[in-house]
GUZATOR-441085 format. One record per residue: residue in three letters; x negated, y negated, z negated of N, C-alpha, C, O in turn. Coordinates in pm, whole numbers, padded with zeros to 5 digits, always signed. Atoms other than C-alpha are relative to their C-alpha. Last residue first. Example, Ala and Ser with C-alpha at 12.3 -4.5 7.8 and 13.67 -1.06 7.14 Angstrom:
<recs>
SER+00082+00119+00006-01367+00106-00714+00077-00109-00073+00026-00220-00090 ALA-00089+00119+00000-01230+00450-00780-00090-00120+00000-00194-00118-00066 
</recs>
This chain:
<recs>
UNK-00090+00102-00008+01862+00606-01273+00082+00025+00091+00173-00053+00117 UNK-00097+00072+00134+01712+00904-01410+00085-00070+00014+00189-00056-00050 UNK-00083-00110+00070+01534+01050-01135+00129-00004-00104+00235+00056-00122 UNK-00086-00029-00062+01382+00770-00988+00111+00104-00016+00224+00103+00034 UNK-00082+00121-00002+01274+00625-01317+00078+00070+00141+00200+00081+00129 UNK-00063-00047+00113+01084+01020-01360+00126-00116+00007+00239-00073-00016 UNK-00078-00118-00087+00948+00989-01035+00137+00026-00110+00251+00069-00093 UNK-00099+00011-00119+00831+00611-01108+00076+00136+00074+00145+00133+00176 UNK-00105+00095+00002+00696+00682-01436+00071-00002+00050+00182+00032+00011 UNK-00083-00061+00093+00509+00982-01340+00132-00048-00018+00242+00001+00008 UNK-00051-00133-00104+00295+00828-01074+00163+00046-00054+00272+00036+00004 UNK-00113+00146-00080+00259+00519-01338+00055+00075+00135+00151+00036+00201 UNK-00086+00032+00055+00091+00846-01541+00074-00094+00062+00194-00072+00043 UNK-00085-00102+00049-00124+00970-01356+00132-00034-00037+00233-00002+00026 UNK-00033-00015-00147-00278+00662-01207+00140+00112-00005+00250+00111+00049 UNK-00126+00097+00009-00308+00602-01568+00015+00016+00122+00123-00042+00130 UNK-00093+00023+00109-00495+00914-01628+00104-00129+00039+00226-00116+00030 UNK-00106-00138-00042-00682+00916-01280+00094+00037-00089+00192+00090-00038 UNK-00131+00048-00065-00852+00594-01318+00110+00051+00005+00223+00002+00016 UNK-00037+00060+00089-01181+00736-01522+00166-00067+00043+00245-00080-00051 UNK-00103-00060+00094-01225+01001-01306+00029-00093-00119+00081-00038-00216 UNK-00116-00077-00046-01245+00771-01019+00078+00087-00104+00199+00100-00124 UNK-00160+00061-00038-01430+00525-01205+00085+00077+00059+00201+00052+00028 UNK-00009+00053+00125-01732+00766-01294+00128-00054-00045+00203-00012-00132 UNK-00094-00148+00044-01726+00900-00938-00005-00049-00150+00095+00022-00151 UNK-00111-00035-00023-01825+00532-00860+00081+00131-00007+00202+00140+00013 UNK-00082+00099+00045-02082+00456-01083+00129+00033+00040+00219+00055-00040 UNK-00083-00088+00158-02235+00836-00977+00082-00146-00051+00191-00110-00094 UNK+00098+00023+00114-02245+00676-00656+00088+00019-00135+00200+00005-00184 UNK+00019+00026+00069-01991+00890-00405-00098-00064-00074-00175+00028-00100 UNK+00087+00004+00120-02000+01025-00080+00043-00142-00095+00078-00250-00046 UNK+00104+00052-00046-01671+01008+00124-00064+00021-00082-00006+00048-00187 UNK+00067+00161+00088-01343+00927-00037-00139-00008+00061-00191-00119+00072 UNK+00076-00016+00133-01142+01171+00183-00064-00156+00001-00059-00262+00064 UNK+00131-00025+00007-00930+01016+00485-00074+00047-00111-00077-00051-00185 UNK+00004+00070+00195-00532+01065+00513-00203+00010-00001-00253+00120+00021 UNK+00136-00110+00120-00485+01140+00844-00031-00116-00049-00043-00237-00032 UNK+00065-00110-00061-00182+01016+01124-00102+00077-00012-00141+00168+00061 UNK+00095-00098+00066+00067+00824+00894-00078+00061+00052-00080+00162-00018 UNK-00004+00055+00176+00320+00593+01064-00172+00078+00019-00259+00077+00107 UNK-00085-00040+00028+00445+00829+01396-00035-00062-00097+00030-00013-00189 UNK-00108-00023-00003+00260+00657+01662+00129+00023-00063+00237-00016-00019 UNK-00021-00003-00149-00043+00544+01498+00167+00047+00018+00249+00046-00074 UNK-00191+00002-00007-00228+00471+01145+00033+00022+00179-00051-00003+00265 UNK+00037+00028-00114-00552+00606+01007+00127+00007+00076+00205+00101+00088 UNK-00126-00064-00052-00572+00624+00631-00011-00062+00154-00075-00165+00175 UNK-00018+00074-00137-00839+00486+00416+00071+00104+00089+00044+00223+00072 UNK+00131-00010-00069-00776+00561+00089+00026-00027+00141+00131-00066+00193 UNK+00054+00134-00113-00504+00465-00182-00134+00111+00054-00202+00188-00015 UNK+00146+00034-00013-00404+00807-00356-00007-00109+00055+00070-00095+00149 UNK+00021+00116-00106-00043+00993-00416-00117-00083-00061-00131-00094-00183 UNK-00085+00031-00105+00028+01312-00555+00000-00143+00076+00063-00163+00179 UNK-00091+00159+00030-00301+01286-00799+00076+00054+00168+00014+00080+00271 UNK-00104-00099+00011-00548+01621-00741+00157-00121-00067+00234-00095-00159 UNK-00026-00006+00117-00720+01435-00503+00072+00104-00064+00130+00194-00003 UNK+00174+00009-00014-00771+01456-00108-00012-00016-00156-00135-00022-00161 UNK+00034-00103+00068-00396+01549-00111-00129+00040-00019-00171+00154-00037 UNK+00139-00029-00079-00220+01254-00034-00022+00124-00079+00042+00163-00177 UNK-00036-00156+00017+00125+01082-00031-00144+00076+00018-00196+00070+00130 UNK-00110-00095-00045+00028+00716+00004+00000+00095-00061-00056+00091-00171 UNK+00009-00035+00110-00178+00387-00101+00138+00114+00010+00253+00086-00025 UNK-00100-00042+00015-00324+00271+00202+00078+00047-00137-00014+00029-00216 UNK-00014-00082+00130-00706+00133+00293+00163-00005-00040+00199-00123-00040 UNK-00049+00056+00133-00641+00079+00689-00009+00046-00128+00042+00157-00145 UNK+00034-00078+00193-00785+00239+00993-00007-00130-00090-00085-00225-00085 UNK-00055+00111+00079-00647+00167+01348-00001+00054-00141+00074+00127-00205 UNK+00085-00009+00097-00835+00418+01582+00005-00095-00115-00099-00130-00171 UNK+00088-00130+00040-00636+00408+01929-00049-00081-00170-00021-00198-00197 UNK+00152+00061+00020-00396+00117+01998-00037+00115-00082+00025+00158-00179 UNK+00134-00093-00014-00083+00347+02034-00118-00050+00055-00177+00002+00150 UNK+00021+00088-00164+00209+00035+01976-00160+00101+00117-00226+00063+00213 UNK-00156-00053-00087+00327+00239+01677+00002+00013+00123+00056+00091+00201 UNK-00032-00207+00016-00048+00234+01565+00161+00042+00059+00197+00143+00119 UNK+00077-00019-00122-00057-00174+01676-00050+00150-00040-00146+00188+00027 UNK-00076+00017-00137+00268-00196+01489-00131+00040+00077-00111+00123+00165 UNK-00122-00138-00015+00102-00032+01146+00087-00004+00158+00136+00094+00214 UNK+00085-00141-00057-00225-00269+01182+00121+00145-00003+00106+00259+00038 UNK+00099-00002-00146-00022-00555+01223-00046+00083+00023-00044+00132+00137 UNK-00163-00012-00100+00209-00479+00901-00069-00006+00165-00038+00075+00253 UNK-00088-00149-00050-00101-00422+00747+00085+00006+00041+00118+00118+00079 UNK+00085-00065-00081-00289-00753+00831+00036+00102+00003+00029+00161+00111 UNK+00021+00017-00121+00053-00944+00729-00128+00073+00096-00116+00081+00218 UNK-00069-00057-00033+00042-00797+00378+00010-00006+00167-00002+00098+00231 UNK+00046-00108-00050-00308-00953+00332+00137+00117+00031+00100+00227+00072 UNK+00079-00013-00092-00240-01284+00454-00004+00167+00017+00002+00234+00120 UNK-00082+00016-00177+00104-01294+00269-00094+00045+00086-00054+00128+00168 UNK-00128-00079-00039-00061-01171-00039+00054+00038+00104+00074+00146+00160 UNK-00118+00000-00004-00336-01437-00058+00064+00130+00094+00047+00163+00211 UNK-00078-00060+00155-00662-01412-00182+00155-00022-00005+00219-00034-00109 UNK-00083+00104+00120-00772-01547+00156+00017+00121-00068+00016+00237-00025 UNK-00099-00071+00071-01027-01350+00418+00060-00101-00096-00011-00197-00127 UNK+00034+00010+00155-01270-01574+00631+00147+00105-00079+00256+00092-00022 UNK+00071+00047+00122-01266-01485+00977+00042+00002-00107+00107+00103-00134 UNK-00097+00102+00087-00935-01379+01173-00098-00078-00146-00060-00125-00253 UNK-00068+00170-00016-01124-01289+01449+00043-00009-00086+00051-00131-00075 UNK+00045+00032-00131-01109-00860+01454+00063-00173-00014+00179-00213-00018 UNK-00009+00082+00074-00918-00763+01133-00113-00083+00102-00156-00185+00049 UNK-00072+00072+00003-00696-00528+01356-00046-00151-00091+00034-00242-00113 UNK-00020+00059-00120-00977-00383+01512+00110-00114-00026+00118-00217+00041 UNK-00093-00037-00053-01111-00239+01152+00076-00114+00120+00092-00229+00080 UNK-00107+00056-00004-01456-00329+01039+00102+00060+00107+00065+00107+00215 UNK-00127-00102-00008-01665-00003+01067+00098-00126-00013+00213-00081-00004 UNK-00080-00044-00160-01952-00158+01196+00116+00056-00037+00178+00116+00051 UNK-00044+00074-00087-02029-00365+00894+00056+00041+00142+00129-00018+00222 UNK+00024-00086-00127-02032-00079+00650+00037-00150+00061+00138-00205+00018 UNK-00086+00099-00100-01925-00104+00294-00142+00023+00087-00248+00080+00060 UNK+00042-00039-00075-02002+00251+00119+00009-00107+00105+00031-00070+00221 UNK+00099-00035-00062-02188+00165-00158+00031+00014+00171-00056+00005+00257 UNK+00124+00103-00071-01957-00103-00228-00093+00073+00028-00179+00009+00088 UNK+00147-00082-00080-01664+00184-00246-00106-00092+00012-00152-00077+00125 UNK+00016+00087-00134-01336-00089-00447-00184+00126+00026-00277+00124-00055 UNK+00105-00059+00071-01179+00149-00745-00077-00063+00186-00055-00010+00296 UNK+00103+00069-00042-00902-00009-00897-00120-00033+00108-00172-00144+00108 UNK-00007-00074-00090-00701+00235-01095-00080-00065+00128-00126+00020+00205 UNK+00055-00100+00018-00822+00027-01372-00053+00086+00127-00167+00109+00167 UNK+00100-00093+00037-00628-00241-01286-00147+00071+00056-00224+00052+00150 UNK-00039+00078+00141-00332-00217-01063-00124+00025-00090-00173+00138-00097 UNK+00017+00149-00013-00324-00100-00708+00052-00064-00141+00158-00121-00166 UNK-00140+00085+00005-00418+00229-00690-00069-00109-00009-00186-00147-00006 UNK-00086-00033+00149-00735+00505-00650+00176-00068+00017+00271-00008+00068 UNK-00087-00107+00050-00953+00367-00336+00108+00006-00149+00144-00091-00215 UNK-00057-00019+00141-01110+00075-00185+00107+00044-00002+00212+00003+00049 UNK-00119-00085+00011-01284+00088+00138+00025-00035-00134-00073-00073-00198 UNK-00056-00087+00079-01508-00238+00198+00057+00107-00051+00083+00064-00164 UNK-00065-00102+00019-01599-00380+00517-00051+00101-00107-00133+00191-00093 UNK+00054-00083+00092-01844-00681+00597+00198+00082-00010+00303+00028+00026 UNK+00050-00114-00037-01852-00867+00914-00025+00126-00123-00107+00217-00115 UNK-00042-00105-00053-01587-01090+00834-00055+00126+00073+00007+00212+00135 UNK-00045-00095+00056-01711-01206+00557+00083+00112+00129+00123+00228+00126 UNK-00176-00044-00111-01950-01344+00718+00067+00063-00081+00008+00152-00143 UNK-00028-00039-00114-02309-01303+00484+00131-00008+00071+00189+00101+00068 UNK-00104+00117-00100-02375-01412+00156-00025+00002+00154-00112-00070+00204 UNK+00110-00018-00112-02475-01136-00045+00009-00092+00099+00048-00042+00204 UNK+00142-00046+00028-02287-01229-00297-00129+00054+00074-00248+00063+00046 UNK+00038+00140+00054-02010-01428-00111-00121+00036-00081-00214-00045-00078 UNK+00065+00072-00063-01957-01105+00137-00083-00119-00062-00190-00157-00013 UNK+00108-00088-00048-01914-00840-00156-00095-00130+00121-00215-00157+00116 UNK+00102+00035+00113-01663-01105-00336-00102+00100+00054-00187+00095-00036 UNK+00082+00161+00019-01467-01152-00021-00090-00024-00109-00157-00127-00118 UNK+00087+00035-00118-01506-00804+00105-00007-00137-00042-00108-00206-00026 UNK+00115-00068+00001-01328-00664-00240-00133-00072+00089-00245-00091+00041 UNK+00115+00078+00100-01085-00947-00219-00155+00079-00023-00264+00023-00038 UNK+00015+00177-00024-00941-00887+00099-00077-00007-00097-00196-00037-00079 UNK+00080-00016-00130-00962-00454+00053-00047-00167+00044-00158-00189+00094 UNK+00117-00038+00047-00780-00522-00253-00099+00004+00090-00199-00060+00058 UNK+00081+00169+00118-00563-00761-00111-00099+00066-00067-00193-00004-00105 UNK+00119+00062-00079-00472-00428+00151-00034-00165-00082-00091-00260-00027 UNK+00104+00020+00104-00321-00250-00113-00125-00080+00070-00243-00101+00041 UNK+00091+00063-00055-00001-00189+00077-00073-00071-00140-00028-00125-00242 UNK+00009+00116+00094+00192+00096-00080-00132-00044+00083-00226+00025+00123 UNK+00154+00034+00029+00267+00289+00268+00007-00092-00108+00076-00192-00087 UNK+00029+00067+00100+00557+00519+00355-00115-00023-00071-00186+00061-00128 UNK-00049+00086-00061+00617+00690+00719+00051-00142-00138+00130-00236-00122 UNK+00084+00094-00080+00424+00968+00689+00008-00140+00031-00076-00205+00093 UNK+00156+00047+00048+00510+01106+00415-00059-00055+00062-00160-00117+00029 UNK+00156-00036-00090+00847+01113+00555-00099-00064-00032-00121-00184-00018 UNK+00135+00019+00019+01150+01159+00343-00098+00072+00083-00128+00189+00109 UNK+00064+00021-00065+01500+01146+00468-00132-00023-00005-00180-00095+00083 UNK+00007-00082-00111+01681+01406+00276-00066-00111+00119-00064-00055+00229 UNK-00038+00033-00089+01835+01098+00047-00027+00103+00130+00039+00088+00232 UNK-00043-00099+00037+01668+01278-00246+00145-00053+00134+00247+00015+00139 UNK+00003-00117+00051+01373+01264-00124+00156+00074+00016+00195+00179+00067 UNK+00006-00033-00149+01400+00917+00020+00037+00153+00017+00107+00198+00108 UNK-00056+00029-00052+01436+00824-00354+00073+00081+00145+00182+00137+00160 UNK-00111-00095+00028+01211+01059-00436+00119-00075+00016+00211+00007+00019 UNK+00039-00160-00069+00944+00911-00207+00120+00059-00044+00193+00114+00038 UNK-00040-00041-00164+01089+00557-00299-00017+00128+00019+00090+00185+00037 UNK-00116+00028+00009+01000+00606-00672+00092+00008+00098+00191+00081+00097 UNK-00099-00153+00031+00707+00743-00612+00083-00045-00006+00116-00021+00110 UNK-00046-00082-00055+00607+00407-00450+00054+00143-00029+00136+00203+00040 UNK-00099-00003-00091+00705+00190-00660+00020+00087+00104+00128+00122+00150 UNK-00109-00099+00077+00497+00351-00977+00076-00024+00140+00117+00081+00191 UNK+00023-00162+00040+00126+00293-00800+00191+00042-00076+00222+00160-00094 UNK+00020-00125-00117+00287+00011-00622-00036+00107-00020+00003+00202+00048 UNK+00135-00087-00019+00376-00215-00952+00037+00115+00120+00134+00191+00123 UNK+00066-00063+00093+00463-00410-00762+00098+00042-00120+00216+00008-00121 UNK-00079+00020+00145+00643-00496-00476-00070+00053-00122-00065+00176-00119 UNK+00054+00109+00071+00419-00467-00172+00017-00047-00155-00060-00099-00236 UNK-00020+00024+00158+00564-00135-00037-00119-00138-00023-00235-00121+00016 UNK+00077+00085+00108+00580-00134+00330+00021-00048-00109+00088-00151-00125 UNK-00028+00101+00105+00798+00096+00522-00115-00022-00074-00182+00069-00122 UNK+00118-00045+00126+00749+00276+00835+00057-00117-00053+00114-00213+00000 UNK+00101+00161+00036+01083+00270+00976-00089+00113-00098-00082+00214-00168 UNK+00157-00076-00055+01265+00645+01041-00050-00147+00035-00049-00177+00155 UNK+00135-00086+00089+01540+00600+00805-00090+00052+00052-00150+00151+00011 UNK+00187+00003-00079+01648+00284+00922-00059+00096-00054-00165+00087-00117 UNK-00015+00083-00119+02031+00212+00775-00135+00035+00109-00136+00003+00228 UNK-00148+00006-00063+02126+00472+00503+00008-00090+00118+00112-00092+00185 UNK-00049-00069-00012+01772+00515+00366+00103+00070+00124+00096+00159+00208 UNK+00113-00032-00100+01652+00212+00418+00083+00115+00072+00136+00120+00183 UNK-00026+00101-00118+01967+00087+00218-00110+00028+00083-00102-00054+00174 UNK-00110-00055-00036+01853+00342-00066+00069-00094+00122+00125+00001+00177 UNK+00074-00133-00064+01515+00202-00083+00099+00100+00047+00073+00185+00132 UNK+00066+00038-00139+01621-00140-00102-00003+00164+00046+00022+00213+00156 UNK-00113+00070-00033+01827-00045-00415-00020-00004+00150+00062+00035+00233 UNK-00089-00037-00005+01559+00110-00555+00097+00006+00061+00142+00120+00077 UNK+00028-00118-00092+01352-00138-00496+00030+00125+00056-00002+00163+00169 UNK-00075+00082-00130+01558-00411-00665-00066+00135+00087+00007+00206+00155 UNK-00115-00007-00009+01545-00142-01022+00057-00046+00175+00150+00003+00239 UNK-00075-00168-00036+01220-00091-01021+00137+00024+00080+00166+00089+00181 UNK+00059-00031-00103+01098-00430-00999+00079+00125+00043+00144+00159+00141 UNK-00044+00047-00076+01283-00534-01316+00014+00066+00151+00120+00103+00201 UNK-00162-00036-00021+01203-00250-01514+00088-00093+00065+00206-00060+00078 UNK-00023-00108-00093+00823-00235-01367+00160-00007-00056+00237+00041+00027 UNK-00009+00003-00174+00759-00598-01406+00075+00148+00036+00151+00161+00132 UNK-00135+00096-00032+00811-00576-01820+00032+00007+00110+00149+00039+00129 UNK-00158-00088+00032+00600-00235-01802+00123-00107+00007+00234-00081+00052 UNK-00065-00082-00082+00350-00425-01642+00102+00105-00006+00167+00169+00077 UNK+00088-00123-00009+00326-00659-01927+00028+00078+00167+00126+00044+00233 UNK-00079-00119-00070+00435-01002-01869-00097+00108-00059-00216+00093-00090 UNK-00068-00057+00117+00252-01295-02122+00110+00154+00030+00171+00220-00054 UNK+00098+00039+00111+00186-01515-01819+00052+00103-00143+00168+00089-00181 UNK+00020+00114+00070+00386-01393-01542-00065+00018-00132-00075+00125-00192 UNK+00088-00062+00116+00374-01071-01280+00003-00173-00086-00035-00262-00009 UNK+00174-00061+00083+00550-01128-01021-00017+00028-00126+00060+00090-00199 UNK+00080+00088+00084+00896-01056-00939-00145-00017-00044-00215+00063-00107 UNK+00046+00036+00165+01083-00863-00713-00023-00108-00009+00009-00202+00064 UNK-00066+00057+00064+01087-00856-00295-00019+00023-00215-00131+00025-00268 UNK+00057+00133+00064+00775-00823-00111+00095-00058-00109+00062-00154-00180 UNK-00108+00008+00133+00962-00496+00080-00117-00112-00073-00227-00065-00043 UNK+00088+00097+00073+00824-00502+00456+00079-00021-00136+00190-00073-00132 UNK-00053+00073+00067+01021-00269+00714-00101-00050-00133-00178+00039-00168 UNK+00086+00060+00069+00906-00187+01027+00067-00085-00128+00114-00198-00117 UNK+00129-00061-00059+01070-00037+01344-00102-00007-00165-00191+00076-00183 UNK+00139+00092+00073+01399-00202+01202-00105+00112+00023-00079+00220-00031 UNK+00087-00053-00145+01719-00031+01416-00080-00065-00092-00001-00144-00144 UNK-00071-00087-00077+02015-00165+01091-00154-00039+00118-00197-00153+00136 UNK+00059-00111-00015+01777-00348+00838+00041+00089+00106-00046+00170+00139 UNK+00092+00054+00022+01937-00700+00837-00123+00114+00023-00229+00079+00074 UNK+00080+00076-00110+02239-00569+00908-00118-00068+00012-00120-00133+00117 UNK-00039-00052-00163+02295-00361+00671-00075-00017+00069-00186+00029+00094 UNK+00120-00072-00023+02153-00629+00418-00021+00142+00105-00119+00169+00174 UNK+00064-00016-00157+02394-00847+00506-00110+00050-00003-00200+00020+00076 UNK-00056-00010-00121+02598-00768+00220-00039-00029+00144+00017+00006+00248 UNK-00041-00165+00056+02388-00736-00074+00071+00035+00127+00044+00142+00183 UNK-00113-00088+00093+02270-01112+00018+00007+00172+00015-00072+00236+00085 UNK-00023-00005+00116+02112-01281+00303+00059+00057-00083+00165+00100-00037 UNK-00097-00061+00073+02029-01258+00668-00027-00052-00186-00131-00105-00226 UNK+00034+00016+00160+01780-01469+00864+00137+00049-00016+00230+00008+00055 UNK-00108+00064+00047+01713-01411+01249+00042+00007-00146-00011+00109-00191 UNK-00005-00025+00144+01407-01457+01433+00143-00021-00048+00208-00122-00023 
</recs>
């Protein structure tokens, strides 16, 4: 392991990176709006995203930084306009939705949590929201969440299960399916959370949503305006700044 710091060893810090992990910003505090987060946020990501760019531009990259429904457009055209954009190879991680979904699905029905599996679609903020309980599925848990029992409401845990499940797709472990929040076209929204199936090159199919309960086609089109719009934001912030 080796620790860099600053504007200036960020180079190096990224120069050959298989895998890069962005967590950096600010949260969210008492009295924040998400418009306060997004002109901070915006701005370090940015920044990051151009240093990808110019040092690692074939890393899959992990968006954590919120807000993820705007950060990632932002990157895309970023990357865009850098001429190195690959849809395949940028993921807003939304996997805490997928953690908490299964931990409040398992504790009501009270069963393991780790035998229960969730998808949850739309974004990661909100509204946009939109956790499948019809369709959770105990056989479909994913290989990479194999043993690690009980799920936490923590960040780290759940950024760390997608960074795992993106190396063991680099690393061509067959059938590594993660909920994602990418470039998609199973909607009419330029980018979607759904379950996504990772391997060699990042990205290797984007999954539809699957049947529906009318509750949940209800929420989808109810999500799709502000999904819309924090889409918008971030193409329009990349554009501008």
């Amino acid at each position: 392991v080796a620790g860099y710091a600053g504007e200036e060893q960020l180079g190096e810090a990224l120069d050959g990176s298989d895998i890069v992990i962005i967590p950096a910003g600010v949260p969210r505090k008492p009295g924040m709006t998400r418009d306060d987060l997004f002109k901070i946020n915006a701005v370090i990501v940015k920044s990051l995203r151009t240093a990808i760019a110019k040092y690692c531009p074939n890393a899959l990259v992990n968006m954590i930084s919120n807000p993820v429904n705007s950060t990632i457009p932002i990157a895309a055209e970023v990357f865009k306009n850098a001429g190195t954009f690959d849809e395949r190879k940028l993921f807003g991680v939304t996997t805490l939705d997928v953690v908490r979904a299964k931990t409040f699905y398992a504790g009501k029905v009270k069963v393991p949590v780790a035998e229960v599996n969730v998808p949850v679609v739309g974004g990661h903020a909100g509204i946009t929201i939109l956790p499948l309980f019809s369709q959770e599925g105990g056989t479909e848990v994913v290989e990479a969440k194999a043993g690690k029992g009980s799920a936490t409401l923590s960040m780290a845990y759940a950024g760390a299960v997608f960074a795992d499940a993106c190396l063991k797709g680099l690393n061509g472990v067959p059938d590594i399916v993660e909920c994602s929040f990418v470039q998609s076209s199973i909607t009419d929204l330029p980018f979607f959370a759904s379950k996504v199936r990772l391997g060699k090159n990042g990205l290797e199919e984007v999954f539809g949503l699957g049947p529906l309960s009318d509750y949940e086609q209800q929420g989808l089109e109810s999500l799709k305006p502000e999904l819309k719009a924090s889409i918008e934001k971030g193409v329009e912030f990349a554009n501008q700044n």
